[in-house]
C-alpha positions as a printed Julia matrix, in Angstrom:
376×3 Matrix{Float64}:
  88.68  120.12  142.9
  88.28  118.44  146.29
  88.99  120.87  148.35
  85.92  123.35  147.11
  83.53  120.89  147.16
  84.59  119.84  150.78
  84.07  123.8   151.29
  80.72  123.7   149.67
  79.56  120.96  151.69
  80.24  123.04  154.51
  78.85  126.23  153.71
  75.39  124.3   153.13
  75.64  123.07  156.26
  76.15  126.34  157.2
  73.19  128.05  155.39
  70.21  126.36  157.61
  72.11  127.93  160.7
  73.12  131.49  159.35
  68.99  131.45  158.43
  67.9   130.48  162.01
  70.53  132.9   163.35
  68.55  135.82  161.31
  65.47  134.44  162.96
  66.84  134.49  166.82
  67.94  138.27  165.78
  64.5   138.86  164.94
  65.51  141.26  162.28
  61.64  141.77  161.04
  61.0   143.36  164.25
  64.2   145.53  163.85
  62.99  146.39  160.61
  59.57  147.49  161.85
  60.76  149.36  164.32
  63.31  151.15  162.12
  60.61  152.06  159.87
  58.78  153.6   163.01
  61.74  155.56  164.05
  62.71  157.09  160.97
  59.1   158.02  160.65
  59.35  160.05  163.54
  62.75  161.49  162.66
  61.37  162.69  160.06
  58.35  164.54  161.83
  58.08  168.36  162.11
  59.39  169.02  165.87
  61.56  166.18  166.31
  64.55  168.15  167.55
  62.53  170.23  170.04
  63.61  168.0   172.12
  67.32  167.48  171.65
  68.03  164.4   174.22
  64.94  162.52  172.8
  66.23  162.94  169.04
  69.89  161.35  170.21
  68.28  158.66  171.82
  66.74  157.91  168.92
  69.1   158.46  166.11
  70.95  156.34  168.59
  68.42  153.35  168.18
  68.35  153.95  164.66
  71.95  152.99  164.12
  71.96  150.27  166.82
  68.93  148.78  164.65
  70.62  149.63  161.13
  74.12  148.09  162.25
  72.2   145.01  163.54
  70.15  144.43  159.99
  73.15  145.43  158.04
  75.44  142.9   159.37
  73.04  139.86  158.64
  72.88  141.37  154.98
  76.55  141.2   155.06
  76.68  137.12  156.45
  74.42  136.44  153.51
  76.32  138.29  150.84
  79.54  136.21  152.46
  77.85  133.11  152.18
  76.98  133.83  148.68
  80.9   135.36  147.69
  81.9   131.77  149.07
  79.99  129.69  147.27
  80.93  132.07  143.83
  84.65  131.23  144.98
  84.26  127.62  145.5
  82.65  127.46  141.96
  85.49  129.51  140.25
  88.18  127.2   141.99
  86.63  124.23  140.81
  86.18  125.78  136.54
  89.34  127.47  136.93
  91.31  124.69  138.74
  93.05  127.69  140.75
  94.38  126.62  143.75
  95.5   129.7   144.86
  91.7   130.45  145.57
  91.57  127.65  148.29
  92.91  130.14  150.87
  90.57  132.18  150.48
  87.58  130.46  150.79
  89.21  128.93  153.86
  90.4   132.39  155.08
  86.55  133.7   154.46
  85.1   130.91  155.96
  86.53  130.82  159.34
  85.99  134.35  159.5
  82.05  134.17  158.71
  81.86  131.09  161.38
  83.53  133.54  163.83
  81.27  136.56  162.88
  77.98  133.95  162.99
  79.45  133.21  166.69
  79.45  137.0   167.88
  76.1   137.28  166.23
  74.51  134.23  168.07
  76.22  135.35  171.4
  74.29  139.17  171.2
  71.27  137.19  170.95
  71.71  136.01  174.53
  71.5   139.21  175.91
  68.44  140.0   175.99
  68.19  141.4   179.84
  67.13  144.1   181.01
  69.77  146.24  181.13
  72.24  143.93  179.01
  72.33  146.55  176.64
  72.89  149.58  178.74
  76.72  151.38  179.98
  78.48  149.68  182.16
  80.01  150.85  184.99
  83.23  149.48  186.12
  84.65  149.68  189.46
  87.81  148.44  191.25
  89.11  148.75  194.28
  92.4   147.02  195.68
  92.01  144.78  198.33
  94.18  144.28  201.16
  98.15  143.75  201.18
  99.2   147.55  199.78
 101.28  148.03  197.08
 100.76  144.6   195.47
  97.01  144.58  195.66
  97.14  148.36  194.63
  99.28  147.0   191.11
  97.26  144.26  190.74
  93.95  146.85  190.8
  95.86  148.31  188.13
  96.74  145.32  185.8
  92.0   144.86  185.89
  91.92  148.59  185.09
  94.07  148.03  182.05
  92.62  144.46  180.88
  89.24  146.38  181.09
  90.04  149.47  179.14
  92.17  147.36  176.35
  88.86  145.25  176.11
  86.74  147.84  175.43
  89.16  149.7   172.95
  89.51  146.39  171.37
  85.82  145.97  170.85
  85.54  149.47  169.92
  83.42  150.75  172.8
  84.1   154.19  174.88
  85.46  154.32  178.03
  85.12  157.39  180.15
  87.53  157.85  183.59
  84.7   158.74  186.55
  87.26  158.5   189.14
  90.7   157.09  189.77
  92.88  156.86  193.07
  96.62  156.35  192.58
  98.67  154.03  194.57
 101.15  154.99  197.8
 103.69  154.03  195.61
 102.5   151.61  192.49
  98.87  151.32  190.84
  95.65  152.1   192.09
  93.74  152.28  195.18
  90.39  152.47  193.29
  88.81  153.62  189.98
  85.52  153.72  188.0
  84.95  153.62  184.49
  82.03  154.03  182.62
  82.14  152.06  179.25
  79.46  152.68  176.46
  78.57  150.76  173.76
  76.09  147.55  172.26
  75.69  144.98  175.27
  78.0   146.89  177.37
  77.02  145.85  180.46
  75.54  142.09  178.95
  78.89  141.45  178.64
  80.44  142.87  181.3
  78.27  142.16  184.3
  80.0   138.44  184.72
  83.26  140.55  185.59
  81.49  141.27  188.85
  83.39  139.91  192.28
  87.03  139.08  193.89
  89.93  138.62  191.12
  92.51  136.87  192.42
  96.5   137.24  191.77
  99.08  134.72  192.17
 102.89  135.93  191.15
 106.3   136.23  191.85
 106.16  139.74  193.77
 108.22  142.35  191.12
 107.97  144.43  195.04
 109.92  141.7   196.74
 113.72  141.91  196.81
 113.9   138.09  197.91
 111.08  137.48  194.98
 108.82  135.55  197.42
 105.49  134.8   195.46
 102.42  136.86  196.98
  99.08  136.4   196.27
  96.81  139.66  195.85
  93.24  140.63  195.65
  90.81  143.26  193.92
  87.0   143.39  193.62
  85.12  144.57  190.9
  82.07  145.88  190.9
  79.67  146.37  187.82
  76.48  148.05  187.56
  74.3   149.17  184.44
  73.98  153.17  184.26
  70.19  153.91  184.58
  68.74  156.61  182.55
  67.19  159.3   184.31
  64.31  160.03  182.14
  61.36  157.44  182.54
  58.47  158.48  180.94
  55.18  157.44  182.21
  52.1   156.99  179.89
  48.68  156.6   180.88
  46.36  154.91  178.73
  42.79  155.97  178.85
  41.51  152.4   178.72
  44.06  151.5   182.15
  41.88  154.69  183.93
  38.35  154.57  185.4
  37.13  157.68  186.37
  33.89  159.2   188.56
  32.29  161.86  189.27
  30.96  162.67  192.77
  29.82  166.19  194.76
  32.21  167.74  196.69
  32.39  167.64  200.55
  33.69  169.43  203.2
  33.88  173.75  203.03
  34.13  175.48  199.41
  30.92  177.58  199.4
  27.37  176.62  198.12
  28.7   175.87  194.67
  30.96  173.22  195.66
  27.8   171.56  197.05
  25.83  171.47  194.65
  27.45  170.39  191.87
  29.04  167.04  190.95
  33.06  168.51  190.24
  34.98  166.28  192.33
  36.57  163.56  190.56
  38.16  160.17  191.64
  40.92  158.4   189.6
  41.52  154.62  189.64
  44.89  153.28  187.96
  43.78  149.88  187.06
  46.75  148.19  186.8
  48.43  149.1   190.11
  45.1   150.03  192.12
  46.44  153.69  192.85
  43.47  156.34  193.24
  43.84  159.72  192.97
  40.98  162.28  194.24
  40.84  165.88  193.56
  37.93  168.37  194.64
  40.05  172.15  195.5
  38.7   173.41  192.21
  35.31  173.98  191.21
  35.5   172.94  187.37
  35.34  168.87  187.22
  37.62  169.34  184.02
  40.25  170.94  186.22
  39.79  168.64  189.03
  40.44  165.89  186.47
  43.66  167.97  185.05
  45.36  167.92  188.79
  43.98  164.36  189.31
  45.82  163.01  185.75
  48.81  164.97  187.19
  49.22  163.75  190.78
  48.72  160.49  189.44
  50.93  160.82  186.82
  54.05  161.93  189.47
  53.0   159.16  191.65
  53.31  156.89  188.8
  56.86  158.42  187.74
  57.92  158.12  191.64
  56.57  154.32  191.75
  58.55  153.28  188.49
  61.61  155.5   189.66
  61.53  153.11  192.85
  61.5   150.08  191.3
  64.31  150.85  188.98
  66.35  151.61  191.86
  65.46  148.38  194.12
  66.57  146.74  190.81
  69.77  148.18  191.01
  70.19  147.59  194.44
  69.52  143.67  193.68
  71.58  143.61  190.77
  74.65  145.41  193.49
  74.08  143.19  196.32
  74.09  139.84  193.99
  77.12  140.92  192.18
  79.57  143.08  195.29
  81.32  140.74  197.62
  82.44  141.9   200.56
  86.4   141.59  199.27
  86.67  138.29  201.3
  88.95  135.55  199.92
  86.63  133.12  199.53
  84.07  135.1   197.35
  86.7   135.06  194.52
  85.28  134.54  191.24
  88.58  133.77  189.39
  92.27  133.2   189.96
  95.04  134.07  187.77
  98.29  132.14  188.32
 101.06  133.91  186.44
 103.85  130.89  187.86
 101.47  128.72  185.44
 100.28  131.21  183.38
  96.78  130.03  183.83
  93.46  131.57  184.79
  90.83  129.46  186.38
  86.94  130.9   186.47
  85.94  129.28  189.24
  82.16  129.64  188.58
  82.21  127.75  185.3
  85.58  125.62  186.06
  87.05  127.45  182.86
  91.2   127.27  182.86
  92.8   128.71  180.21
  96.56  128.7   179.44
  97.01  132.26  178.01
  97.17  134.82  180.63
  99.49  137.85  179.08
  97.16  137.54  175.93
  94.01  137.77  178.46
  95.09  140.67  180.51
  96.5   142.61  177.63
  92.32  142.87  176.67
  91.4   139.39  174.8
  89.05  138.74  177.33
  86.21  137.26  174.8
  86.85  133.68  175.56
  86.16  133.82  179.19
  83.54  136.47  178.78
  81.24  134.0   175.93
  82.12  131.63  177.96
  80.21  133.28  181.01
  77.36  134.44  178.68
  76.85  131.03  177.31
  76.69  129.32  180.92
  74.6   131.95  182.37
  72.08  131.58  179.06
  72.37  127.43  179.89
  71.29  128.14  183.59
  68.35  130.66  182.67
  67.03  127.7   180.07
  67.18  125.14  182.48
  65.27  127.51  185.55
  62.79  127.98  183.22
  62.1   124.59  182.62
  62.19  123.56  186.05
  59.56  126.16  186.9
């Protein structure tokens, strides 16, 4: 019959580009490192340390869920085809809606998929954390505060993430003067962090008993949550280490022997001396441990002047003309001003359907990356 072979035409189109989407997950690495991690699940000891052994049972299903889901494109691709083959020896009709049924809904899976492979920052993949804060104008910018607190919780039920309340300020008499939300899940924050800046409200005020049309503003603010425990490891072959006699008062031991011992950190330059103890394999101990804490300090720094650059790029100062998007509810439209994006939909969007706008912003932010790169 027609109709499956038009289908079969299309899923071999298809095939070529659910294949290279396999390869831009990079599932062989995901498989490598799953192999790894169970590895070390398995190890005597692996729940002396009980925040270690979440984080990486944690990894472990991120990794599985990501491999399994490719296996189950595949197998979709393959239950298509099988369909299309029975509708054509069969001559059953009934089948074509089905295969059309299946098909947009691996096209729309393959489109989530592709999307995850964009983020790939740093902290794409970390919690996000959510703040809003009403702008000026009361009661109307305190609702309106509200209606983004909502939109972003629906979202993230929608997508099955977790959402935990960190702090939340009611209203003088309607919505919220502030709030902050964490929300948890895969690419959290990657998709989130476009939500950053002034959202902008234009309605017929439900506060106004001549029904004058007000326009209202909130900022959000979204940062990744940082975990606390950085490890630092030294490699021996990133140390150089020497020997030299100790100076200065300690006795006629400490001048006579060569104890005192000077560590270089290669890669950063940082030198560490230590000569209070009188065994050079002590002295190298402390040394190894000072420069180990000065290490943990340096990388602890840098995490948080990343932060700080990631806050000051993304929080406006609430001003009007910082806004980031508008939504019109007289013409039930919102407008991202950063991408020119309008769409005509704005009670779906604020009741949580918020992927169009945010792939949207993923997509162009992907587009502008590519093309700084090649302008480098």
């Amino acid at each position: 019959m027609l109709q499956f072979d038009e289908y079969k035409v299309k899923l071999n189109n298809l095939k070529p580009e659910l294949e290279k989407l396999g390869r831009a997950l990079d599932l062989d690495a995901a498989e490598r490192e799953l192999d790894m991690l169970h590895a070390q699940s398995a190890a005597d000891g692996f729940w002396d340390n009980v925040d270690k052994a979440k984080k990486v049972q944690q990894r472990i299903s991120q990794l599985e869920d990501k491999v399994n889901a490719q296996k189950k494109r595949l197998a979709g691709w393959d239950d298509l085809m099988v369909l299309c083959e029975m509708g054509n020896e069969e001559e059953d009709e009934s089948l074509v809606a089905e295969v059309e049924e299946g098909y947009q809904a691996l096209l729309q899976n393959m489109e989530s998929a592709r999307l995850e492979t964009l983020l790939s920052g740093e902290y794409d993949d970390n919690p996000a954390i959510v703040s809003l804060q009403a702008g000026a104008g009361g009661t109307e910018a305190q609702d309106w505060a509200q209606m983004l607190y909502r939109m972003y919780t629906r979202w993230a039920e929608r997508h099955g993430l977790t959402y935990t309340i960190l702090d939340y300020q009611d209203g003088d008499e309607a919505g919220i003067k502030s709030a902050a939300i964490r929300i948890e899940g895969p690419h959290a924050y990657g998709y989130l962090k476009s939500e950053h800046g002034v959202h902008r409200l234009v309605r017929i005020s439900p506060f106004d008993a001549n029904a004058r049309r007000q326009t209202s503003f909130a900022a959000v603010e979204v940062t990744p949550e940082i975990d606390d425990s950085v490890e630092v490891d030294i490699r021996p072959e990133d140390i150089e280490m020497q020997v030299y006699r100790s100076s200065g008062a300690g006795g006629q031991h400490i001048n006579k022997t060569s104890s005192a011992i000077r560590v270089t950190h290669l890669p950063t330059g940082m030198v560490v001396e230590c000569q209070d103890e009188r065994s050079q394999y002590k002295n190298k101990d402390k040394a190894l441990k000072v420069l180990r804490s000065r290490l943990l300090a340096q990388k602890q720094a840098e995490h948080d002047s990343k932060i700080a650059a990631e806050r000051r790029s993304q929080v406006g100062t609430g001003d009007r003309s910082e806004r980031i998007r508008t939504y019109n509810y007289p013409q039930g439209r919102l407008t991202d001003h950063r991408i020119g994006l309008t769409l005509y939909k704005l009670d779906t969007i604020l009741n949580g359907v918020l992927d169009e706008v945010v792939d949207a912003l993923v997509t162009a932010d992907q587009a502008e990356k590519l093309k700084a790169s090649t302008e480098e």
